[in-house]
C-alpha positions as semicolon CSV with decimal commas, in nm:
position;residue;x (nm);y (nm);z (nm)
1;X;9,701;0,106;13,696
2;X;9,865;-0,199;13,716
3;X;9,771;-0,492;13,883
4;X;9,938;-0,633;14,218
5;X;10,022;-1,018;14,070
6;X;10,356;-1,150;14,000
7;X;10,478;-1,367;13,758
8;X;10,810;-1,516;13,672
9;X;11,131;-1,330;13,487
10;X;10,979;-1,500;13,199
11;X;10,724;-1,234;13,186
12;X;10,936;-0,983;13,239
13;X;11,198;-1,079;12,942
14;X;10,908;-1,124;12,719
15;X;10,755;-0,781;12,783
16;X;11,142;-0,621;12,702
17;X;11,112;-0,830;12,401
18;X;10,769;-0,698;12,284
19;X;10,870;-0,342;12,327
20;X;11,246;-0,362;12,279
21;X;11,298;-0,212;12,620
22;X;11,628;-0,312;12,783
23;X;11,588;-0,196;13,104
24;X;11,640;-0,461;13,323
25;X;11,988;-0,674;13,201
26;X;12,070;-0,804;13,492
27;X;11,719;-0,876;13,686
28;X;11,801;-1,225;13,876
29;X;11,524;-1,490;13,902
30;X;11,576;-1,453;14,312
31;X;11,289;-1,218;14,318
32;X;10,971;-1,267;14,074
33;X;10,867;-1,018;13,928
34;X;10,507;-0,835;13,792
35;X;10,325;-0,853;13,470
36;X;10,439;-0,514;13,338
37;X;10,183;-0,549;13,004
38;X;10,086;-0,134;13,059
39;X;10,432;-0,025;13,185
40;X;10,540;0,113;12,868
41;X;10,300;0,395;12,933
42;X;10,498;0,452;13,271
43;X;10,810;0,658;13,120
44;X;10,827;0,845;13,423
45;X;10,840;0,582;13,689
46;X;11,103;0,375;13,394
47;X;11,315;0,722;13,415
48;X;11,252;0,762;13,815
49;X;11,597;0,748;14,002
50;X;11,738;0,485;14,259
51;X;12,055;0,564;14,475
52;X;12,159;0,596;14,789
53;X;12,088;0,936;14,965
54;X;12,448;1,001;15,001
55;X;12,522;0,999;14,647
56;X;12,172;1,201;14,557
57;X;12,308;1,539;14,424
58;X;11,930;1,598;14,294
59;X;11,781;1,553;14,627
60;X;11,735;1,909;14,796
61;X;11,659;1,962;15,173
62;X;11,343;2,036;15,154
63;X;11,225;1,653;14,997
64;X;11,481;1,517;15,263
65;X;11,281;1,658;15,598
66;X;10,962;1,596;15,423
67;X;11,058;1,209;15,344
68;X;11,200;1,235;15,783
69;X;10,894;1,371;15,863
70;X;10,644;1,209;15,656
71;X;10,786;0,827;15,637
72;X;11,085;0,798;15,884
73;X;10,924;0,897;16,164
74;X;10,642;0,727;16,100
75;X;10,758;0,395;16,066
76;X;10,813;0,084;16,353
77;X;11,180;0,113;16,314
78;X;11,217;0,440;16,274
79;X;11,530;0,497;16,482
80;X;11,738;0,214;16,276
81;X;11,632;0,432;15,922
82;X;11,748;0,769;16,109
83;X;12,068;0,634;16,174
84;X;12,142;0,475;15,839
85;X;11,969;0,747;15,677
86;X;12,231;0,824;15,429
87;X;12,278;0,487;15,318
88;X;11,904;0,404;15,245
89;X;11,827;0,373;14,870
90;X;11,555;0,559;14,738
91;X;11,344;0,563;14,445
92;X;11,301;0,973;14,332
93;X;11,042;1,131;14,149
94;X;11,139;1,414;13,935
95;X;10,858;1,644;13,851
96;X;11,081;1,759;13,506
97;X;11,019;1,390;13,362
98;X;10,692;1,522;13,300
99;X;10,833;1,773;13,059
100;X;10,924;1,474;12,774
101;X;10,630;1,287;12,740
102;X;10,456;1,200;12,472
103;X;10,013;1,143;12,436
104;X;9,949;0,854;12,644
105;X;10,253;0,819;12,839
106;X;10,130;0,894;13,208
107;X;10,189;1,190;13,461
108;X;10,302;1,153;13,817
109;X;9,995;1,402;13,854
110;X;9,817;1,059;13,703
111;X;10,004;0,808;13,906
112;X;9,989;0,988;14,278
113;X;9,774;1,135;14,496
114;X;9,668;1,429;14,500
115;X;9,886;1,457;14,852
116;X;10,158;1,299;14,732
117;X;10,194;1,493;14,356
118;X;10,118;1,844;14,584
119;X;10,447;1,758;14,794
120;X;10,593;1,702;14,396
121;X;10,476;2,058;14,285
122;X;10,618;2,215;14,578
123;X;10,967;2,013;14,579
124;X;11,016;1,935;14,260
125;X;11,120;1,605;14,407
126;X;10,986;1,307;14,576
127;X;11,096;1,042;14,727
128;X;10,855;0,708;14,636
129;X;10,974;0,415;14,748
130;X;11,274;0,286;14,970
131;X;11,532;0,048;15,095
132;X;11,731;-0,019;15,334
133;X;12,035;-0,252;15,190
134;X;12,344;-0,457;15,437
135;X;12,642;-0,559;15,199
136;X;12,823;-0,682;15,450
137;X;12,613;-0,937;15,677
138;X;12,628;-1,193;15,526
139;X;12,903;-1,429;15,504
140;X;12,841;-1,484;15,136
141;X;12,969;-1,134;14,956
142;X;12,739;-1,182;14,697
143;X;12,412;-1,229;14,862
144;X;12,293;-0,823;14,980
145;X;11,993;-0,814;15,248
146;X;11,739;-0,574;15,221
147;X;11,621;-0,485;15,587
148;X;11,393;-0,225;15,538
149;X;11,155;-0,203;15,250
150;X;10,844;0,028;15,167
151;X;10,665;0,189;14,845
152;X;10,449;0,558;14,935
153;X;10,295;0,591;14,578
154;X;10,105;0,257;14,624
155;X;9,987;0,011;14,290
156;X;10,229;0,053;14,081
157;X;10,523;-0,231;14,183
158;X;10,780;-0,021;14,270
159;X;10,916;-0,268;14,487
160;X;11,002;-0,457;14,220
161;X;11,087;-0,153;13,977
162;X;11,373;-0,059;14,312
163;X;11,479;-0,452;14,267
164;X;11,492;-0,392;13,919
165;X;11,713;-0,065;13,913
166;X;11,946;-0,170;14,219
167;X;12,074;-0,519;13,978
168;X;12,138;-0,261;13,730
169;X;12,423;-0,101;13,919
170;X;12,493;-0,463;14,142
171;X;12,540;-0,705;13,883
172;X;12,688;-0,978;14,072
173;X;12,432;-0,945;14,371
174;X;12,124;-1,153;14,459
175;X;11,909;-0,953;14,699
176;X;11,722;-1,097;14,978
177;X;11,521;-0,965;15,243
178;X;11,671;-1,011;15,558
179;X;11,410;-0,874;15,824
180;X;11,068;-0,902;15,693
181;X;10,803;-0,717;15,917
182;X;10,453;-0,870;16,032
183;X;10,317;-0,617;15,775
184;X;10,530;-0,751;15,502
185;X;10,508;-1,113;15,560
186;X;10,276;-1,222;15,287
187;X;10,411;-0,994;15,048
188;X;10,738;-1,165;15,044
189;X;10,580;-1,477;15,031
190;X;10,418;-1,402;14,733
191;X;10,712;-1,183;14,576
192;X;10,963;-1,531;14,659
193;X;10,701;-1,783;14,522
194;X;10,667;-1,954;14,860
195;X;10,269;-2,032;14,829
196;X;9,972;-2,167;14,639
197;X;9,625;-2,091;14,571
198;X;9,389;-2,357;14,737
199;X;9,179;-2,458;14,409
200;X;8,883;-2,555;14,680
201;X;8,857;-2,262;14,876
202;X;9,089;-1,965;14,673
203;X;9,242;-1,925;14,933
204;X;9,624;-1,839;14,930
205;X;9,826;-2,088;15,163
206;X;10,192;-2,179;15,231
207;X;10,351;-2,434;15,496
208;X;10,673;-2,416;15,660
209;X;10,837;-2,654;15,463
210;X;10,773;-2,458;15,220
211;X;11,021;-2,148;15,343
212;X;11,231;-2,456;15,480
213;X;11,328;-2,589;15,151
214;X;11,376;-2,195;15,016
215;X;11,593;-2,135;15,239
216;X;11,763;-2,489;15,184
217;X;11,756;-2,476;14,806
218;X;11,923;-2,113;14,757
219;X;12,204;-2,183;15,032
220;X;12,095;-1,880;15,252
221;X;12,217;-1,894;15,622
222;X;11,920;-1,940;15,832
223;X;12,084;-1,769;16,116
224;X;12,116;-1,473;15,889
225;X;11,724;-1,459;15,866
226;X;11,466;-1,247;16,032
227;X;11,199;-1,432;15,893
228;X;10,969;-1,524;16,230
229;X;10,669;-1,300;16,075
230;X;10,717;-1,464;15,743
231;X;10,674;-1,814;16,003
232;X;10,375;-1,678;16,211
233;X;10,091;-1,572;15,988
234;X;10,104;-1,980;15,877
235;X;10,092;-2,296;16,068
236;X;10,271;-2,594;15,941
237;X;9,963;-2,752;15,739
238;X;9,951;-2,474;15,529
239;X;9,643;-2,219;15,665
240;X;9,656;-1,895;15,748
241;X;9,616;-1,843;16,127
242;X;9,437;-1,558;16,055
């Protein structure tokens, strides 16, 4: 399994390197990225689909309702992923990638649940991870806001992997989150480099001036920002306030 820690692109360009992968062209240093050492035993996740539901001809009904049922309805802003529902990017999980792989390359059977890789069996399809992307807010047409954001197979960095794929087909884009949720807060501050380990207590801490200067330094429109839960879980001398 691999390990939750991210690194820079660096370590991402020098894995390609090592294993002559060239997956990732366009990957933009906006968003760091994981150490990905192990990932060449991932084929299926590498060959694991991101588009827009719209444009999904491999997605059938039944792995729509299930993904509604399962994850939509279940989630805090349910009602705004309902009604963008055919816009939302998602990361599919085709149970016929199993068929080409080779000793040692992992199965989703491997990867999942046992919940998760039933739903597989049954669907042939599964939707894994998600995103919710706005072209349009802001006022620079480069910069694309993700609003929504959320793996279901958990451990593996798809979040990154969606990043990954979406600069494949948006060259010219830099992605930022745009709402980040209380329960997302410290993983974007980790995923944008925002904070430090305390080398007393090993403790991880950020300060506002921190996020300040981010937002400073990579000419993002603070007004375009829903970044208050990203604000509250730290107080301005760097400790968590929880």
């Amino acid at each position: 399994m691999l390990k939750n820690s991210f690194f820079r692109v660096k370590k991402l360009i020098d894995f390609r390197k090592r294993t002559e992968e060239t997956y990732y062209p366009s990957l933009k240093p906006v968003i760091q990225t994981p150490n990905m050492t192990d990932y060449k035993d991932y084929k299926v996740i590498m060959e694991a689909d991101l588009r827009q539901i719209k444009d999904f001809p491999l997605i059938n009904g039944e792995t729509i309702k299930q993904f509604i049922e399962d994850v939509v309805y279940n989630h805090p802003n349910w009602s705004v992923l309902l009604r963008n529902l055919s816009d939302i990017y998602v990361l599919v999980a085709n149970l016929y990638e199993e068929c080409d792989l080779e000793d040692g390359e992992k199965t989703w059977k491997e990867i999942m649940k046992k919940k998760h890789y039933d739903i597989l069996k049954k669907n042939g399809t599964l939707i894994i991870g998600y995103m919710m992307v706005n072209k349009t807010y802001s006022s620079n047409p480069n910069v694309h806001y993700i609003y929504l954001f959320d793996t279901i197979v958990r451990g593996y960095n798809l979040g990154e992997v969606m990043i990954g794929k979406y600069y494949d087909s948006n060259e010219e884009a830099t992605l930022w989150p745009q709402n980040i949720i209380r329960t997302s807060a410290k993983y974007w501050a980790k995923v944008l480099d925002l904070g430090y380990e305390d080398g007393n207590t090993g403790k991880w801490c950020i300060d506002k001036k921190a996020i300040d200067d981010h937002i400073k330094d990579n000419k993002l429109d603070p007004k375009e920002l829903q970044w208050k839960h990203l604000y509250d879980i730290y107080d301005s001398d760097g400790q968590n306030k929880e």
